[in-house]
N, C-alpha and C positions, 0 to 999 in steps of 0.2 A: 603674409598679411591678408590674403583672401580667405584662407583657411579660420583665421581668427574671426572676419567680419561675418564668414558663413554659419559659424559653428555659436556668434554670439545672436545672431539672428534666430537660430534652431532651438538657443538655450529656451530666448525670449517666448518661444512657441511653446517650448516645453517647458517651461513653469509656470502658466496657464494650464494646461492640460496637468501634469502632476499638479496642483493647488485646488483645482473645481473637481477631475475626480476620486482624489482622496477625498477630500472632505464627501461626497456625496455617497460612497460606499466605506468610509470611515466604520461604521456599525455592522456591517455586516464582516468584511474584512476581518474586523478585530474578534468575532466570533469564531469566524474559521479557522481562525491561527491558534485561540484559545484551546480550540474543541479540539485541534490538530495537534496540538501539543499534550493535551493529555491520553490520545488514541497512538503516539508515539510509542510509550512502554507498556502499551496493554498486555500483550505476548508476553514482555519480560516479567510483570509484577504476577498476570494469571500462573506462568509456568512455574515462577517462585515457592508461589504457595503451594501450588501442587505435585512440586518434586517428592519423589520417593528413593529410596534408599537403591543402593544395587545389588541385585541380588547374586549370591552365591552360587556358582556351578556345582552341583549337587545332581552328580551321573550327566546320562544323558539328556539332552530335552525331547519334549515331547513332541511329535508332527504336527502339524501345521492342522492337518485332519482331524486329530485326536483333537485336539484343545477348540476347533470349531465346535466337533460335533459334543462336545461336555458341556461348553457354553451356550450353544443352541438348545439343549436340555432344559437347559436351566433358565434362558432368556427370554428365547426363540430366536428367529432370524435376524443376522446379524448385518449392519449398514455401513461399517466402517471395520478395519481394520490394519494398523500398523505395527510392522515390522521391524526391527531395530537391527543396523547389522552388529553392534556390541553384543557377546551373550550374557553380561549380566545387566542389563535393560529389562525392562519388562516389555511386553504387547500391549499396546494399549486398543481396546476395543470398544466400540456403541454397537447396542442394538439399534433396530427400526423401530420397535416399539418399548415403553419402558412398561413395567410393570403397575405401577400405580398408575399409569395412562396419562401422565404428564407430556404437555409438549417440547419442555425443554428436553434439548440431545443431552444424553447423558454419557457419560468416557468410564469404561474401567480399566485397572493395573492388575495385567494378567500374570501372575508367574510361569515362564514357558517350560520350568523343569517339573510341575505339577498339574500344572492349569487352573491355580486355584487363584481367586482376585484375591488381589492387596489391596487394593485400595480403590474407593469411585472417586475419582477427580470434581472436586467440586471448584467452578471457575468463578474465582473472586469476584466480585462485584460486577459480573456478567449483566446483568439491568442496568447499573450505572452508565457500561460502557456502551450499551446499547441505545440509551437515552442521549448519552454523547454524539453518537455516529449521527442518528434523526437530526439533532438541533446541526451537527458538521454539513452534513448531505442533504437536508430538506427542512430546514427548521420549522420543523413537526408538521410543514404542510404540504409531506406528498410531491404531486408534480409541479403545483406553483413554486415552493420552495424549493427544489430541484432548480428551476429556471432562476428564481433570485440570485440562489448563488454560484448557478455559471455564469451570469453575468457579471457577478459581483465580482467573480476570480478573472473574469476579460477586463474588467476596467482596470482587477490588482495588476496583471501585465503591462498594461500601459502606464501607470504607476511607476511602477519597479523600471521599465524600460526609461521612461522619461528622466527616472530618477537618475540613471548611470547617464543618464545624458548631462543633466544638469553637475554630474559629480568631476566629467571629465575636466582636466584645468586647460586653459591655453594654450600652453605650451608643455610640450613632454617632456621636456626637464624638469617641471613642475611637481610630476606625479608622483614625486616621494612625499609631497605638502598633503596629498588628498588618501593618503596612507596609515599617516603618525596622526594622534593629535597633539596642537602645537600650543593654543591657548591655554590658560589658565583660570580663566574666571570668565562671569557675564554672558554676554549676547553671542560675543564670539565663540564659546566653550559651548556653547547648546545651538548654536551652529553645527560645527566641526562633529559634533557627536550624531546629530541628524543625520550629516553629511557622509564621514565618515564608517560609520556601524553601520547608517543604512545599505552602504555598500558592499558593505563585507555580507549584510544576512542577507540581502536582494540577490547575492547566487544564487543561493541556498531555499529562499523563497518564489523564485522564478521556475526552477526545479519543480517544486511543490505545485505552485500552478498549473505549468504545460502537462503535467503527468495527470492531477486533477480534475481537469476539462474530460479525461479519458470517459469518465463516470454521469456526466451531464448533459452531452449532446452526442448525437450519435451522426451528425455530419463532420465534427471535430476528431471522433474515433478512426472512422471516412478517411480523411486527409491524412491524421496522424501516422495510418496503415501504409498511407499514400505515399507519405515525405520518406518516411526508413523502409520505403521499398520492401512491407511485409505482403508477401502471395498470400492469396484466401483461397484454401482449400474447395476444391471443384466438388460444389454438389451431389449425393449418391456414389461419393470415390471412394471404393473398397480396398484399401492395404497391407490384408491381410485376417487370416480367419483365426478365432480363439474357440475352442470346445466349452459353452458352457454345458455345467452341472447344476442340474435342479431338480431339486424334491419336495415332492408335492407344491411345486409350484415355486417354489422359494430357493435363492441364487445359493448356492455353497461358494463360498472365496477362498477354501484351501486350493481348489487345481489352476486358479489364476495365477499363483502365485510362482510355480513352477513355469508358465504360458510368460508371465510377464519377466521373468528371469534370463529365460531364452533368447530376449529382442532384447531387453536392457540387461547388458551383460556386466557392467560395472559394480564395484560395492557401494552399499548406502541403503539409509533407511527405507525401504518399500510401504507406502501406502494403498489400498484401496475401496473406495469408496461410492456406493450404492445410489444415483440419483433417480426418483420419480418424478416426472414433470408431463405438464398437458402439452401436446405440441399445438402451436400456436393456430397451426393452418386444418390439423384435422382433429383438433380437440378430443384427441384420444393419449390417453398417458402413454408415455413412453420415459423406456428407465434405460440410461446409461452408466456404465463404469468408466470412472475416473481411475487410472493406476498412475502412481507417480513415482518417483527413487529420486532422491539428491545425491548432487554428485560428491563424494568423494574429498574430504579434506578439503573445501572449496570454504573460501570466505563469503565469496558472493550466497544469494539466495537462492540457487538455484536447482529447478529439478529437471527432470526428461517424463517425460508425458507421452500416454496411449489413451486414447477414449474407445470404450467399447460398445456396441449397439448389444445391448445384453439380450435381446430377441432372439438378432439371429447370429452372434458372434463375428460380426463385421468390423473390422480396426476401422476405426473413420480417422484416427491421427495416431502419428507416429512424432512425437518433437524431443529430438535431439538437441542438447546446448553448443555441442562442439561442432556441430555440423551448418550454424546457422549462420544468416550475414550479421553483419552489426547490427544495423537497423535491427531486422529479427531479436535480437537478444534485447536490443534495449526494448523492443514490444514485451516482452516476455517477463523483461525483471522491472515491469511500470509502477506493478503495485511498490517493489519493494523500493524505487527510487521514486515514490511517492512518502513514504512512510519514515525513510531512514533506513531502513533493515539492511539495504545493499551490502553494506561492509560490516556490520554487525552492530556493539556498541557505540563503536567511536562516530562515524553518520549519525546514530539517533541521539548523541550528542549533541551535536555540532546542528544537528538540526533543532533540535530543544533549544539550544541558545539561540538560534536563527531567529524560533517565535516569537521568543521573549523579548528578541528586539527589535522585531515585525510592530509586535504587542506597543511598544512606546514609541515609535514612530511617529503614529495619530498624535500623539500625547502633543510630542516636543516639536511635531509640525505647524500645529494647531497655535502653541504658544509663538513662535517663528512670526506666524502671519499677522497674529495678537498684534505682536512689538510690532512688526513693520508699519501695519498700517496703520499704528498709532502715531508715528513718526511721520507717517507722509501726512497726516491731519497735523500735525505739528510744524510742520514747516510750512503749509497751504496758509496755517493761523497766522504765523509770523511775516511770511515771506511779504 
């Protein structure tokens, strides 16, 4: 009986809170979830179009060396390059600079038995999706909109959390009633569906939010490091040395490839990848390698990571997936249980459906409160 008066007490608190702040990040909400559903199958619809055939083993292939230094001939210095552990895959490779002096990164489809490209990957609607991400992550205003919409994703928390509050019933015998729906028509049936649906996608949207917040505030990242118990690499921490290669000045990535093999011993696609950046404190570039490998028949998204100071060949990280705590891992795979990607298709399903019924939420809440408080003027009139 206590239980009942407590729990109708907390409803009451929380359906004030769920009803003022939905409605008050209603528009923004409803953007995020939109933008977030179409940035779901970026990856699958880009890689769609830009599949290519498999190629034919046809002798041996060529070294790793050999097909650098043909396509740096021909390029010049190259910024990315992936390795496939299938052999009829292609390499896929970018320069650093393109040719025509465009800033889009450009991918080419290398044949490893000749070295000759097949194909440039052109990524579908690449503007579109980019235009997507700004209006998802800042809607087009930079650092304001940055802060809009990490607020607007802490008021969805509160939301979504109130919401399972006000979904729990009475009694847990109950809870098969807030499961099924039961009605058939009317007030009750757009209820139940509120009710109901909202709870099933408000897992799956709460997900979405806590992983989200990662990108927005950087006291939330803080905490977030904080709660799954992720260690932050100690400053100047050297774990090991890598030989780079360089001519005339410019990184060759055939000898990494053997260097990064050696530490990650496992099969799987090998990437790596070239970055330039100003460092913050002594506004002097500095360029790191990224190398990555996925593991192995794994459903998850997962790789094993070395970062390299390409100066002076100093391992600054060494990340292992099998070696890590939970906490750790779920830091590791945020993006992809942000996104869907975790489990592959069936997640970025079930997350697509989630939006869409994030998406009507507003709608059918909005009508909810319509009726009610039409009703409570209706009985104030007559009473």
């Amino acid at each position: 009986m206590r239980f009942i008066i407590r729990l109708r007490t907390l409803k009451k608190f929380a359906r004030k809170i769920h009803l003022w702040l939905a409605l008050a990040a209603s528009i923004t909400i409803s953007i995020s979830l939109i933008t977030g559903l179409i940035y779901i199958f970026k990856d699958d619809i880009q890689q769609g179009f830009a599949k290519v055939d498999d190629i034919s083993a046809n002798g041996s292939a060529m070294s790793i060396e050999q097909i650098e230094n043909k396509l740096t001939s021909a390029m010049g210095e190259l910024q990315y390059i992936k390795i496939p552990q299938q052999k009829d895959k292609p390499i896929i490779i970018s320069p650093k600079k393109n040719k025509d002096n465009s800033k889009k990164r450009k991918y080419y489809y290398v044949n490893p038995y000749n070295g000759e490209i097949i194909k440039e990957e052109k990524l579908i609607g690449e503007g579109f999706f980019r235009f997507n991400l700004r209006l998802h992550r800042w809607l087009f205003m930079d650092r304001v909109g940055k802060v809009i919409m990490g607020t607007s994703t802490i008021i969805l928390i509160f939301v979504l959390i109130t919401g399972i509050i006000l979904w729990l019933p009475k009694k847990i015998k109950n809870i098969r009633q807030r499961l099924v729906l039961r009605a058939k028509r009317g007030n009750k049936l757009l209820y139940e569906i509120h009710m109901i649906f909202g709870f099933y996608a408000s897992i799956f949207i709460l997900i979405m939010a806590l992983t989200g917040l990662f990108w927005s505030f950087d006291w939330y990242r803080d905490a977030y490091k904080y709660v799954l118990g992720v260690k932050t690499s100690k400053k100047n921490e050297i774990l090991g040395k890598i030989n780079i290669n360089k001519t005339d000045g410019k990184i060759k990535l055939y000898p990494l490839v053997n260097e990064a093999n050696k530490i990650l011993r496992h099969k799987g696609d090998l990437g790596i990848f070239v970055r330039t950046r100003k460092d913050k404190k002594t506004k002097k570039e500095k360029t790191t390698l990224f190398i990555s490998k996925n593991v192995e028949e794994s459903v998850l998204d997962i790789r094993n990571r070395i970062n390299v100071n390409a100066e002076t060949g100093d391992i600054t990280r060494i990340s292992k997936f099998d070696q890590m705590s939970l906490g750790e891992k779920i830091y590791n795979l945020n993006y992809a249980l942000h996104v869907g990607s975790v489990f592959g298709l069936t997640t970025k399903i079930i997350y697509s459906i989630a939006c869409l019924i994030g998406m009507g939420l507003p709608i059918t809440g909005i009508i909810l409160w319509i009726k009610r408080t039409k009703r409570k003027k209706n009985k104030k009139k007559y009473a």
